[in-house]
Each structure stands twice: as structure tokens, then as C-alpha cells.
N, C-alpha and C positions, 0 to 999 in steps of 0.2 A: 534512615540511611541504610545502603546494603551491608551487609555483612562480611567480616573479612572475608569469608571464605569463598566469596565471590570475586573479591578483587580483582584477581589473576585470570580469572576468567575470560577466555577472549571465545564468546558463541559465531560458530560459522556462517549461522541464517543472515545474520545484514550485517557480514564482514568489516566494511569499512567506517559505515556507522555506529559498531557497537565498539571496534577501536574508538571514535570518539569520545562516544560517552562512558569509557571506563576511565579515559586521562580526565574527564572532566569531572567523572566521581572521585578520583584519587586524588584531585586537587584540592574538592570540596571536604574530604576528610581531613586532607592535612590542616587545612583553615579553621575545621572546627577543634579538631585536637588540640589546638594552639592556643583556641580562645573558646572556652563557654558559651561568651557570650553573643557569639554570632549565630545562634541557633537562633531563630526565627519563624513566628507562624506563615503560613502561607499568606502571601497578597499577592493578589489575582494582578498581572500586567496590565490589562483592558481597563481595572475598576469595575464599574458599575455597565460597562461595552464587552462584549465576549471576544476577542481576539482572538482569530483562526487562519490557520496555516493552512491554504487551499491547494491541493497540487493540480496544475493546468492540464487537464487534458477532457478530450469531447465528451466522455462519460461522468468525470467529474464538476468540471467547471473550465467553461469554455465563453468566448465572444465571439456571438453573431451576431452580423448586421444589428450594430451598438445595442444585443440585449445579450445578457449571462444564461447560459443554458447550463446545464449537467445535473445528473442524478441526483448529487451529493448537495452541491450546492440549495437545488429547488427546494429539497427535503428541510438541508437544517434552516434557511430562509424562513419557511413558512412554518416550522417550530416556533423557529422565535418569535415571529411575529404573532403566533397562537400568545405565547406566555408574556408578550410586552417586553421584550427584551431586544436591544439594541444591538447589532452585530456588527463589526468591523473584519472585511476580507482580505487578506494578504495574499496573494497567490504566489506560486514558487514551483520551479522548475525541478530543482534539484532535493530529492526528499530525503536526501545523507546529510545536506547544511539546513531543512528544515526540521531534522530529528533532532540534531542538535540545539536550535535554539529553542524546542521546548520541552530540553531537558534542562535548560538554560533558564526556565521559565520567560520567556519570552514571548509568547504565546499560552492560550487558554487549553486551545484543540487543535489537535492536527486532523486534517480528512484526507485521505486520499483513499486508491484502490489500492487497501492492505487486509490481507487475511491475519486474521488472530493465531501468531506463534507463541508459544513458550519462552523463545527467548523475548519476545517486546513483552511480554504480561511480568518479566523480569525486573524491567526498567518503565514502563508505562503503564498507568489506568487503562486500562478495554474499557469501551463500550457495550453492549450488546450488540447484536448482529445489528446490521443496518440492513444488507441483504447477503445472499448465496451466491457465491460465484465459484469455480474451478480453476485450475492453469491447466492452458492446452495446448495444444503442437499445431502449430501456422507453417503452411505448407503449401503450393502451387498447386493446385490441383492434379492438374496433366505431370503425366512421367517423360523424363526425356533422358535422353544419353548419359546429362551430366545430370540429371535428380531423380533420386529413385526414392518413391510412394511409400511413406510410413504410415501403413496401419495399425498399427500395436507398437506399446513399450519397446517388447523384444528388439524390433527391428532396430531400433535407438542405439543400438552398440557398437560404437567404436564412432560414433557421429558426433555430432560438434552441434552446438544451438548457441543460439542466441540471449540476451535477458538484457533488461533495463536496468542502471543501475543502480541500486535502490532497493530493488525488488527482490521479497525474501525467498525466490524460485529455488536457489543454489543448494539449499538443504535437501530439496525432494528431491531434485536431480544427482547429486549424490547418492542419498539413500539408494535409488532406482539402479548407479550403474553396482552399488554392490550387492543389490538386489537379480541382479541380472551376471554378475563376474565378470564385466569389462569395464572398460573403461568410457564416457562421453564427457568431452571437452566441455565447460560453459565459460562462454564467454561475455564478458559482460562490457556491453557498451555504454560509456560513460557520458556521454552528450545526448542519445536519444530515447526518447519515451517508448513506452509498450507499444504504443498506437504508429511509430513511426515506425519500430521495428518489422511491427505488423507489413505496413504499407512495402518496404523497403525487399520484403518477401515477396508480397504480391508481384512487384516488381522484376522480380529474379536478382535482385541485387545480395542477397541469403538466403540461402537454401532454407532454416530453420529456425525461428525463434518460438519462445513459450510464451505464453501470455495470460491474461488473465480473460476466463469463457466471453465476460461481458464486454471487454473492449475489440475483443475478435470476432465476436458479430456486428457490431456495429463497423468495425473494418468492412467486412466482408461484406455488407450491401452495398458496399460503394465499390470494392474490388473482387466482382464474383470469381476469378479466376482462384482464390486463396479458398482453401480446403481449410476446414477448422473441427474435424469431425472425431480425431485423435484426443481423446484424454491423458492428462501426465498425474492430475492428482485428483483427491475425491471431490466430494462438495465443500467447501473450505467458507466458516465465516468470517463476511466482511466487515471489519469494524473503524472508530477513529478512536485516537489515542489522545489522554487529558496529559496535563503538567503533571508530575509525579506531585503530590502533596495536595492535589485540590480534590478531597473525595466527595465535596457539597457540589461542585459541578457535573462529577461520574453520574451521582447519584441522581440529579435533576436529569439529565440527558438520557438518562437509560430508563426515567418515567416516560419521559418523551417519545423517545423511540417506540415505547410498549407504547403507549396513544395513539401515535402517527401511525403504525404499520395496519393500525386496525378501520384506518378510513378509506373513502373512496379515492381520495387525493393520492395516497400513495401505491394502492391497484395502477391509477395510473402514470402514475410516471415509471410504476414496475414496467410496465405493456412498451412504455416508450423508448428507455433506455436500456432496460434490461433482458 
């Protein structure tokens, strides 16, 4: 369990998520304070089926023409089928109601496109890296009257971007405008994905959103008009988060991973998604 001294805690990196998960740890104290004997070893929700919180999008786990494509998805698929191990996919849209359900333990793993912060190594098991990604500035290419061409951070002062909601962008965007002594709005849009915000750019429908490197080139071949050549943060690793309490699954996954990345299999599906 966490420590008091965390309770009150309320970390800014994934805002509305980690409000959840401190009412849902503050409950779970009060329940154990009350009784003993509701402390309990971990059991795994799946049983002997790995139960995984997949977030839908093209880079991670997607449907095409009736087959599952994405990075994440191919990856831990043919893990487990490497060790005999039987996997069940829950996909989900919203990654603030699937933090919660496995903190809930509701789930085994969560996957999606998330860099390893400090605050989730807080309340979740990491991974090891899966792969490298950055967050970067999605941008129209061409300049025009009403959008004017961000080369550099600098230029980010006093502008307004975009973020998915979910997504633990908000930290580094912060840091940067008091890195810089202005001020940049973020605003975070609560119904769509990186990949749409992407698009919705390309578009001209927002001038700016951030995103994550790998989902904004996969954008960007389908919508060359979107500049993606602006860096916001360094190389940042990408990981999946376990149940809190299962460190026999951490541990099995993060042999894995060290296996997987050293084959031909995962070269390429780097080359392909990445």
C-alpha cells in the first residue's frame, strides 16, 4: 500500500487519472484499517488467460479488413504464443477509465502508447522499454496568414496546442513554457485520440497538437501536407503498466521483452510501425 505521505498527493502528469486512483487508494485504506483481514494475496483476474487493456489506435491495435494489426498488439501476441500462454484482448478507447480498472485490478496489463513517468512508476509496475518514441509538434506544413511555422520550442510562447486525453504530454508542456517564461495553453481534448488530433491538424481544423513521434509518422504518410519535424521532448521510453501487486507477471514480461527485441520478428515490425 502507499504511504501516507502520498495520499494527498495529487501528481499533474495524468491529471484526471491519478484524481482517480488516489479516491480509489483512499478507499482501499480505509477498508483495510477497518479490517485485517481483507488484505489479500494478489489473484490475477484472467487466472491462468492474461487479461489486457489494449488502447485502439493504428499504431497499437487496430482492425483491418477482419485482421488486428498494431505494433503492440503483434508483439505481445507472439510473446505469448512463444511461452504458451493464452491471452484475452479488451480494447478501450478511453485510457483515464482504463487506468482505473487496473488499478482495480481488473485487468493483468495495460498497453498503449505511454512513456515511463515518475508519477505512473508511483502507482504501476513498468515494463521495460517496448520501444523509443518522442512527443512532437504536428503542424501544416505551409504557412499561411492565419498559421504561422513553428520551428523550435521558442517559437511555442503564448500558443495553445492540443493533447489527447489521457496522455501524459501536460508535464513537459508545462515544464517548457516555464522553461521559456510564458505562458502555452494545453488543451486537452477529451473524445479524441493522438491519431485524430493528428489528422484533424492535417486538416486545418487545429493549428497544433503534440503527439507521440511514432503515431505522427504513421499520420503523416497518409497526410503529407503535416510537418512533424519539431521536437517537444527527448527520446522518451515506451512501456505497459502491470496490476500493482503482480511482480511474477512484471518479471516474466520484462524476460520477454529482453527476448523479443533481440529477434528478426521484432526488426521488423520496428521498420513497419515504427
Amino acid at each position: 500500500m502507499k504511504n501516507d505521505s502520498k495520499r494527498y498527493i495529487i501528481p499533474i502528469a495524468i491529471g484526471a487519472i491519478i484524481l482517480a486512483l488516489v479516491a480509489i487508494g483512499l478507499s482501499r485504506r480505509h477498508d483495510i484499517e477497518g479490517d485485517s483481514n481483507l488484505v489479500k494475496p494478489f489473484e490475477r483476474p484472467g487466472g491462468d488467460t492474461l487479461a489486457v487493456a489494449i488502447e485502439m489506435s493504428p499504431l497499437t491495435y487496430i482492425l483491418e479488413n477482419d485482421t488486428i494489426e498494431g505494433f503492440d498488439y503483434l508483439m505481445l501476441r507472439d510473446m505469448a504464443r512463444a511461452h504458451d500462454v493464452p491471452v484475452k484482448f479488451h480494447p478501450f478507447t478511453q485510457l483515464d477509465r482504463a487506468f482505473e480498472d487496473l488499478y482495480e485490478n481488473k485487468y493483468d496489463l495495460l498497453v498503449a502508447a505511454m512513456p515511463s513517468t515518475t508519477t505512473l512508476k508511483e502507482y504501476f509496475p513498468l515494463t521495460e522499454d517496448v520501444y523509443i518514441d518522442k512527443q512532437v509538434l504536428v503542424q501544416q506544413a505551409d504557412s499561411t496568414d492565419s498559421h504561422r511555422f513553428i520551428a523550435s520550442q521558442e517559437q511555442l510562447r503564448g500558443d495553445t496546442l492540443w493533447i489527447a486525453k489521457g496522455k501524459p504530454f501536460k508535464t513537459r508542456l508545462q515544464n517548457m513554457a516555464k522553461e521559456l517564461g510564458d505562458t502555452i495553453t494545453v488543451l486537452v481534448d477529451p473524445e479524441h485520440s493522438s491519431e485524430h488530433l493528428a489528422i484533424m491538424t492535417a486538416l486545418g481544423q487545429i493549428k497544433h497538437a503534440v503527439v507521440g513521434q511514432a503515431v505522427a509518422r504513421r499520420v503523416a504518410r497518409q497526410y503529407p501536407q503535416l510537418d512533424i519535424s519539431t521536437p517537444i521532448s527527448l527520446n522518451q521510453f515506451q512501456v505497459w503498466a502491470v496490476a500493482p501487486g503482480d511482480s511474477t507477471l512484471l518479471n516474466r514480461l520484462n524476460q520477454w521483452i529482453e527476448e523479443f527485441k533481440k529477434t528478426e520478428e521484432y526488426r521488423q515490425l520496428s521498420e513497419r510501425y515504427l
